[in-house]
N, C-alpha and C positions, 0 to 999 in steps of 0.2 A: 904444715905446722908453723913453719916461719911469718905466712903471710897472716895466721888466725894471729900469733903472737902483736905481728906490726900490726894489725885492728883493733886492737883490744884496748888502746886507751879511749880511742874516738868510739867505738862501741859502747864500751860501758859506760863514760860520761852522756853520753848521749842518753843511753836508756834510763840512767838517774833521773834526767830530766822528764823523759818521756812518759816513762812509765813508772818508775817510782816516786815520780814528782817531787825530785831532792830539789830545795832551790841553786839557783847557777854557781853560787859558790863552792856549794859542796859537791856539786857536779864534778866543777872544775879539780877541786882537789883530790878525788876520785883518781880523776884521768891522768892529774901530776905524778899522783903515786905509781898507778899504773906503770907509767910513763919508765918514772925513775926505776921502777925496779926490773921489769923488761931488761933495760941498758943495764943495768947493774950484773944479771944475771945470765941474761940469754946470749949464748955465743955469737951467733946470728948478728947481734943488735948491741954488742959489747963497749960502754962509753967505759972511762977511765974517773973515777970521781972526780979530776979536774976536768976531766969534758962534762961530765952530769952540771959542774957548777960553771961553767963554761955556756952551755944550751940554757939555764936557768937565769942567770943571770942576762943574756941575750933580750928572752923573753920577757925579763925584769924592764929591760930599756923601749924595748918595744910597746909593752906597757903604760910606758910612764906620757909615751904623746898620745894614746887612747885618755888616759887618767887626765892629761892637763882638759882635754874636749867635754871631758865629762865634770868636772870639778865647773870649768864653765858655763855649759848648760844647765848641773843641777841649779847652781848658784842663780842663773838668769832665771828660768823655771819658777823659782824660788820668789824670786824678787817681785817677777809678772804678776805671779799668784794673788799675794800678800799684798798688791799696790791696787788692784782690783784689774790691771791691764787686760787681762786676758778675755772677761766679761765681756767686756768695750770693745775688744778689738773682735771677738765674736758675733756680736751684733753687729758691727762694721760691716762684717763677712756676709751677714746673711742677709744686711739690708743692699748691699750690692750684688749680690746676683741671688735672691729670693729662691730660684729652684734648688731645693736641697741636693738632688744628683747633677747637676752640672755644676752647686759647689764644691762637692766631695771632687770632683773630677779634677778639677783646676787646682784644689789644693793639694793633691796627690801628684799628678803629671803637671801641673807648673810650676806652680809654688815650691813646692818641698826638691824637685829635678832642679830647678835654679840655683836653690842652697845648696845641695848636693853635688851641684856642677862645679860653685864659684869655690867651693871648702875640700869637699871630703868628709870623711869621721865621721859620717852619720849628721853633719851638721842639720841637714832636712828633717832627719828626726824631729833634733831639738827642737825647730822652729814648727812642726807643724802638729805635733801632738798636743801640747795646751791651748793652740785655735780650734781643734777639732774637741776638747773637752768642754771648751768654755761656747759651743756650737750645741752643747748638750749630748755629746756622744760619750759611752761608760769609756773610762780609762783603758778596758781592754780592745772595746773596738776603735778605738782615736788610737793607741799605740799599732794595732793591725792595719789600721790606713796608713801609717807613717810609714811603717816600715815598706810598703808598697810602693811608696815614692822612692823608693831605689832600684827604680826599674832602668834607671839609665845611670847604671854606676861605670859601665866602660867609658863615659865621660865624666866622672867622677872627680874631682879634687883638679880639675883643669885638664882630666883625662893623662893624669901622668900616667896610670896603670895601660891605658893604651898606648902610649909611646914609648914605654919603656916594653911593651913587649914588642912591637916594632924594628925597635933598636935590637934585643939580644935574637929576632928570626930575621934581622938584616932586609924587614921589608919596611913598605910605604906607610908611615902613621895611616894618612889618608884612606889608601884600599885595604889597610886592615879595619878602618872605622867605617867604612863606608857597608860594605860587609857584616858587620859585627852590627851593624841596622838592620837588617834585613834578618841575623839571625835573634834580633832582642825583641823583634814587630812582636810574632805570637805571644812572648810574655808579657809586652807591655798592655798590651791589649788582653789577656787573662789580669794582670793587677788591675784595666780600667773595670772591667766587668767582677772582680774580688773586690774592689772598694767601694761598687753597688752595694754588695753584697752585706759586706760590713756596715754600711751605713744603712739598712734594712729598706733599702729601694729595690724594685721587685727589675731584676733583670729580665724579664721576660716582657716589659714594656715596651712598643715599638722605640716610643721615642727616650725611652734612656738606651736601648741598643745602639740606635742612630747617635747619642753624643758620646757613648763610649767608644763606637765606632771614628766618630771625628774626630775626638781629641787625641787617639792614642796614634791614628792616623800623621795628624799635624802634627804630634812631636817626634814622631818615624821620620816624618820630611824634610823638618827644619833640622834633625841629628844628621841626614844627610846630606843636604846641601849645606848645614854649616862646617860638615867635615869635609867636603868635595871641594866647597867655593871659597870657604874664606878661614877657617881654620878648626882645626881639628880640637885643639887646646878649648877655644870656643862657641865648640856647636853646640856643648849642653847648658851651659847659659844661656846662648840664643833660642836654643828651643822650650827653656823651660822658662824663659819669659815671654815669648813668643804668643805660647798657651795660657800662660793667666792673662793679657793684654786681648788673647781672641774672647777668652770667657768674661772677662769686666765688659769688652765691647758689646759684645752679642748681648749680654744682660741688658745694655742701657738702651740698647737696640729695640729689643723686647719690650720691655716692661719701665724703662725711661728710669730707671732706681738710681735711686741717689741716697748715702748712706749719712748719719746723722752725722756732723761732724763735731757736736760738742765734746768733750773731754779726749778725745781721738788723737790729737796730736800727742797729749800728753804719753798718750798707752803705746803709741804706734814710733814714739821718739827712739826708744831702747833700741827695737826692731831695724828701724833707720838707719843707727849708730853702726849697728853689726854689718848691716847691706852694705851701706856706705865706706866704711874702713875695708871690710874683706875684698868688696868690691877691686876699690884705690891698690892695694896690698898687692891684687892677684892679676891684673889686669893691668896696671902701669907699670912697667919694670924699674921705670929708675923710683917708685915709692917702693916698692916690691927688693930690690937691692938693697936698699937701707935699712930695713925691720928684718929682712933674712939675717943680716951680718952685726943687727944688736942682739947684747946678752945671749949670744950660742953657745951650746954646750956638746959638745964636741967628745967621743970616743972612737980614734980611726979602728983601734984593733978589733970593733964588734962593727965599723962600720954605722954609726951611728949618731946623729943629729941631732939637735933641738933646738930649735930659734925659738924663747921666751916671747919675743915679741909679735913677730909674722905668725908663729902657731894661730890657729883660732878660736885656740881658749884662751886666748888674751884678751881676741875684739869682744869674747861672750863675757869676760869679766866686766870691760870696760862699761859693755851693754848695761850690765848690769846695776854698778855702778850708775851709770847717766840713768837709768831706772827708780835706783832710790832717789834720787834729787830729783827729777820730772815730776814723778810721782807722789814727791812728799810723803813718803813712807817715815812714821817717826821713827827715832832712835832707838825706842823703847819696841816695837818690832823688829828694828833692823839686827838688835841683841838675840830676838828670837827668831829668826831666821837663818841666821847665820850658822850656826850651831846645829839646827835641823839638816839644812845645804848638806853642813861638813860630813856629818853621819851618813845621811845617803850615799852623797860620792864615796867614802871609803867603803862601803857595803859594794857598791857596784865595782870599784877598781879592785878589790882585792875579786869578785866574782870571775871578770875578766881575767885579773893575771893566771888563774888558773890553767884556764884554758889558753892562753898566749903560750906559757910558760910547759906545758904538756906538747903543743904543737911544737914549739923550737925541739923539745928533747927529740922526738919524734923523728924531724928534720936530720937535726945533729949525730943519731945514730944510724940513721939508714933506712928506718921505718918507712919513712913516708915515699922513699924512692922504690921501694920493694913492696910498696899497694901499688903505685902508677907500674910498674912493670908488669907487676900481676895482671892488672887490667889490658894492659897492651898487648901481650902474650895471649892470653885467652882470647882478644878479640883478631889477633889475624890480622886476613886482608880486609877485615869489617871493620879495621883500628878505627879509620875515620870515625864511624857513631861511637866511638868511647871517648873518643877527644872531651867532649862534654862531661863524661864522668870522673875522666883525671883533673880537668879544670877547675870542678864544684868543689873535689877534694880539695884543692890549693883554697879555692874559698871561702868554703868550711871553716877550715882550721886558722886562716889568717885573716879573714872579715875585711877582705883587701882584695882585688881583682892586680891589684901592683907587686902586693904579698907572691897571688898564684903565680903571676906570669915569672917571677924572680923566680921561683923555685922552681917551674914546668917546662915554662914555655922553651928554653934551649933541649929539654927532652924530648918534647913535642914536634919541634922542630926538626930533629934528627930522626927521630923514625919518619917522621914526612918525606924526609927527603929519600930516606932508605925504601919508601915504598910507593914513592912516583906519586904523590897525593899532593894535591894544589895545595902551596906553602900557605899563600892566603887566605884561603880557607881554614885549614888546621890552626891558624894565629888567632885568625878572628873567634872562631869555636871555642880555643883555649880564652881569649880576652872575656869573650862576654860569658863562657858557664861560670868564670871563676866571678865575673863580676856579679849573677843574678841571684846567685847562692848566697852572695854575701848578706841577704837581709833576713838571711834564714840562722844565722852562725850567730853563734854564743855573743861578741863581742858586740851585735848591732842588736839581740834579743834583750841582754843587759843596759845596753842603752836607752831604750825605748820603755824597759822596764823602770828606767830609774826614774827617769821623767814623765810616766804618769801613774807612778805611787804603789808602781805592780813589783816591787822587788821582793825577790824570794819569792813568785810567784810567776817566774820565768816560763817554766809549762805551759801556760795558759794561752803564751804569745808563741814558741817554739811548734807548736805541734800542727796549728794552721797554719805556720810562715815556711815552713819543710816543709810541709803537702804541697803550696804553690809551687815552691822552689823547684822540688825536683818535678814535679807535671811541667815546669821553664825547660829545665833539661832536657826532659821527652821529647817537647815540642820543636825544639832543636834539628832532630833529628829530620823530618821531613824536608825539611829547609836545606838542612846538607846536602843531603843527598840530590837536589836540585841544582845547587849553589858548584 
């Protein structure tokens, strides 16, 4: 009974979406209530009203650095839209590498794995869902390829989610990343053959086999040797520029393409701006020191941060910003865009704090420690193959592979060692399930949603992004047992 009780908020929010096809807001507020009254009532799982507003307010803060990513995407989004950038830089797209499946490829595993590497937050999203609309793909399937570009989230935001789980199982960033490749190959390589899919190229061509085969390959290699040889922090940069830089080559290689370059700079400046600063920001320390320690907002007692400036809804503001002026959007749009922007993002940040905000209570009562137990207990000496399913949990509910490993990985850890199981292994299991789930989980569903006009129609993107997700899981498991 305890353990049906701790499920019940992630259940039922879940099946809103699923199957009653509530939109993510009220999904989430489902699962809050859930949440709060569990702790309120159940002995088991007993918060104290100032713990309930305690875990609420947590996830209020937690929140607020999802809401600033999104406030700046919707906002850039917006801007691209409206300035006509997106068009342009889509024909860009198509006239440099002409085959529509080895575009979809490079823009999934390079493009959008670079953003995702050099930021976090879903930044890949933002940037790869309106090249993929204005490529002529429906909003639903340009948000299903985005979200497939977070096939390499255990290098994620400079792979802090891998290092910090490193840190609390006291092993090597390196041989837990290194590892954590070989266990993300299978899934990367189902997203390169799923973003076929989505973009209606017939997977069963020799020769899109073959470049889904190579590209998911190449960036398995360069995640590996740039965690092995030259740094952990960044190998998912390395590899996910690595890949768009082999597929721009091989295209000119091919077919000698050369893309128009009239009004291009204009559309492609914004995009610059954001590469360029995030880049500088995340990659130079002593630039990356000085934006950390402007305008921060600071709460030790929830443990909790925010640097206004180095965040990366600042560079997507700025983006955006240098957008309207590139692009000579008049005034008299920029009045009506602005206003649209605003509506969306509160649509989408209040959808998310639901689900943030149900997962802290969750946390905070004991809930979420008393599903991973469950799981562990039932599975035995088989713990190993559940590693993956306590992981997914953590990245489920936190849409953070940093999130899971904070919460797990020192539990993970500890039964590991209680049952003679390769540390490195069980780390790496824990880094990457929690990382590949995360493009399945509310927080990156809503995002993907907001920025291609699918809001309130979160289902549509949740129910194919869980199918991958957890068949990443499954697939997992072969590879354990080897590894």
């Amino acid at each position: 009974m305890p353990t049906l009780l701790a499920s019940a908020p992630l259940v039922l929010a879940t099946l809103a979406i699923l199957l009653a096809r509530q939109s993510a807001m009220r999904a989430g507020g489902i699962g809050l209530a859930t949440a709060i009254l569990i702790a309120a009532l159940a002995p088991d799982f007993t918060l104290s009203a100032e713990g309930i507003l305690t875990a609420v307010t947590d996830g209020l803060l937690t929140t607020a650095t999802v809401a600033y990513v999104l406030l700046g995407g919707v906002t850039l989004y917006w801007v691209l839209r409206t300035g006509g950038a997106l068009d342009r830089l889509g024909r860009a797209a198509a006239e440099a590498i002409p085959d529509p499946a080895e575009r979809v490829l490079v823009l999934v595993l390079g493009v959008s794995v670079f953003f995702e590497s050099a930021t976090g937050f879903g930044v890949g999203i933002i940037v790869t869902v309106p090249l993929l609309i204005a490529l002529g793909y429906s909003p639903v399937r340009a948000a299903l390829m985005a979200l497939l570009g977070q096939c390499a989230v255990p290098w994620g935001a400079l792979a802090i989610g891998t290092v910090l789980g490193a840190e609390l199982s006291d092993l090597s960033a390196a041989a837990t990343a290194m590892k954590a490749v070989w266990l993300s190959l299978p899934f990367i390589l189902l997203c390169a053959f799923a973003a076929l899919r989505f973009a209606d190229e017939s997977i069963f061509r020799p020769r899109h086999i073959l470049a889904a085969a190579f590209y998911s390959a190449l960036l398995a290699a360069l995640l590996w040797m740039g965690s092995a040889w030259i740094s952990v922090e960044l190998a998912g940069c390395i590899a996910g520029l690595g890949v768009t830089l082999a597929g721009l080559a091989l295209a000119r290689i091919r077919t000698r393409a050369r893309a128009e370059t009239s009004g291009l700079a204009a559309a492609a400046l914004p995009l610059a701006v954001l590469m360029g600063a995030l880049s500088l920001t995340r990659l130079v320390p002593e630039i990356g020191g000085v934006t950390a320690s402007v305008l921060r907002i600071e709460f030790p007692s929830f443990e909790f941060s925010l640097s206004l400036v180095h965040h990366p809804g600042f560079w997507m503001l700025c983006a955006a910003a240098t957008g309207i002026l590139s692009l000579r959007i008049p005034s008299s749009e920029v009045r009506i865009l602005l206003p649209s922007a605003l509506r969306q993002w509160l649509t989408a940040s209040l959808s998310v704090a639901g689900f943030i905000c149900f997962g802290h209570v969750m946390l905070h009562s004991g809930m979420t420690d008393r599903l991973a137990e469950t799981v562990a207990t039932s599975a035995g000496a088989a713990y190993l193959f559940a590693v993956p399913a306590i992981g997914g949990l953590g990245g489920f509910l936190t849409a953070s592979n940093a999130g899971s490993n904070a919460i797990f990985m020192a539990f993970q850890s500890t039964v590991a060692n209680r049952l003679a199981l390769d540390p490195v292994a069980v780390a790496a299991a824990q880094n990457a399930s929690g990382a590949n789930i995360t493009m399945a989980s509310p927080g990156r569903i809503v995002l993907a949603a907001s920025v291609s006009g699918l809001t309130g129609e979160e289902n549509r993107l949740m129910r194919p992004a869980l199918a991958i997700g957890l068949a990443g899981l499954l697939m997992m498991l072969p590879v354990l047992a080897l590894l």
